[in-house]
C-alpha positions as a printed NumPy array, in Angstrom:
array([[  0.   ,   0.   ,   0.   ],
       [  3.104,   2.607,   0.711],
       [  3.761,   2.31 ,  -3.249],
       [  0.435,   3.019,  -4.305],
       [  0.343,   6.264,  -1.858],
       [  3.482,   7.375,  -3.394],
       [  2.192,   6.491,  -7.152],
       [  0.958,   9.428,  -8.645],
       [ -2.602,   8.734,  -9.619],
       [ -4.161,   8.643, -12.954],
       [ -7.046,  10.517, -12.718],
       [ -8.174,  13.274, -10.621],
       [-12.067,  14.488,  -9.839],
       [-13.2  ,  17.029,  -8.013],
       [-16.563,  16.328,  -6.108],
       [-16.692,  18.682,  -3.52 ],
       [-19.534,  21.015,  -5.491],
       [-21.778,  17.956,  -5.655],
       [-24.832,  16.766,  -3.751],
       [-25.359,  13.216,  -3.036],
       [-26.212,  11.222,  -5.149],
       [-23.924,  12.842,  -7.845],
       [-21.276,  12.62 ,  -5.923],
       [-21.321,   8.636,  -6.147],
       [-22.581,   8.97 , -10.085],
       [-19.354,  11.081, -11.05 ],
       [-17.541,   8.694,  -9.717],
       [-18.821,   5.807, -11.367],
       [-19.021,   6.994, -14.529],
       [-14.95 ,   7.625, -14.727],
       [-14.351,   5.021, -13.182],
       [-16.214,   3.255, -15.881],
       [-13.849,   4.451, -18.145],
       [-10.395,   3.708, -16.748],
       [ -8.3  ,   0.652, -17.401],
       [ -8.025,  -2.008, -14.357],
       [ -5.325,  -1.555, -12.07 ],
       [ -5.805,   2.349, -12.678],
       [ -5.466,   4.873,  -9.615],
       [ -8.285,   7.518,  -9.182],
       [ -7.791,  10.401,  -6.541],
       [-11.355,  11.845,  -5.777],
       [-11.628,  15.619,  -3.825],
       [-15.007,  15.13 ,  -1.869],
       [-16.657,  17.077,   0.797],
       [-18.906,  16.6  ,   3.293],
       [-20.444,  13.672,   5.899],
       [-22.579,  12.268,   3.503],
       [-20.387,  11.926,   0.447],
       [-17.458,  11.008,   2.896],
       [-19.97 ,   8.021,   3.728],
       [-21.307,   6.829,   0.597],
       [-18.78 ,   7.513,  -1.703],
       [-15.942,   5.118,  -0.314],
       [-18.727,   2.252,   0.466],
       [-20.342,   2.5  ,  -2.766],
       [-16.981,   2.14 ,  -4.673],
       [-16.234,  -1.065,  -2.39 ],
       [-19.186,  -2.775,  -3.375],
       [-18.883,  -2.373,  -6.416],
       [-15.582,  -4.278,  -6.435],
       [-12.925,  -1.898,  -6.403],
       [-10.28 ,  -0.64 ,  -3.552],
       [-10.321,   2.06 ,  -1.48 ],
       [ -6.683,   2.471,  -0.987],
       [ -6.201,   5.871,   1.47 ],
       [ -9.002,   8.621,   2.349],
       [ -7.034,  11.7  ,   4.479],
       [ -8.406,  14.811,   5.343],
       [ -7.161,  17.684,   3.081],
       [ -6.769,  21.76 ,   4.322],
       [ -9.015,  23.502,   6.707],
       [-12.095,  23.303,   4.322],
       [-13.354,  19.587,   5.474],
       [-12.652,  18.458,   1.646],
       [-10.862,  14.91 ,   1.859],
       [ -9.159,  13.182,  -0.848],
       [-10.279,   9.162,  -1.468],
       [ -8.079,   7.43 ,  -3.534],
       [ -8.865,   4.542,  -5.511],
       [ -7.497,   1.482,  -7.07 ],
       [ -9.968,   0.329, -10.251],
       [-10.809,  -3.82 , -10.009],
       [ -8.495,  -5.569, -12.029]])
């Protein structure tokens, strides 16, 4: 796990303008279009998207690698392995 925190990621999306359940869909849809094995770093804010976000991405196979709190603003940033 240390070498995928160090990887830089792949894609970057920036959720943290979004209402629930956006939030999730945005997310889905690009990870939809990245190649297995891809790294996604996600900028989210809030309790509810903080919530659903990661779980929904776990169930729907993939690997929630890191989530850490970002600046003073409550935005965090999820980072995600795509299934292989």
């Amino acid at each position: 796990m240390k070498d995928e925190k160090a990887r830089k990621s792949d894609y970057f999306l920036d959720i943290t303008e979004e209402v629930c359940p956006m939030t999730f869909v945005k997310t889905k849809l690009l990870l939809e279009r990245m190649e297995p094995g891809a790294l996604l770093d996600v900028r989210l804010k809030g309790d509810e998207p903080l919530r659903n976000v990661p779980r929904s991405v776990v169930e729907m196979g993939h690997r929630v690698l890191s989530c850490d709190a970002q600046g003073d603003d409550g935005s965090h940033l999820l980072r995600i392995e795509k299934a292989r």
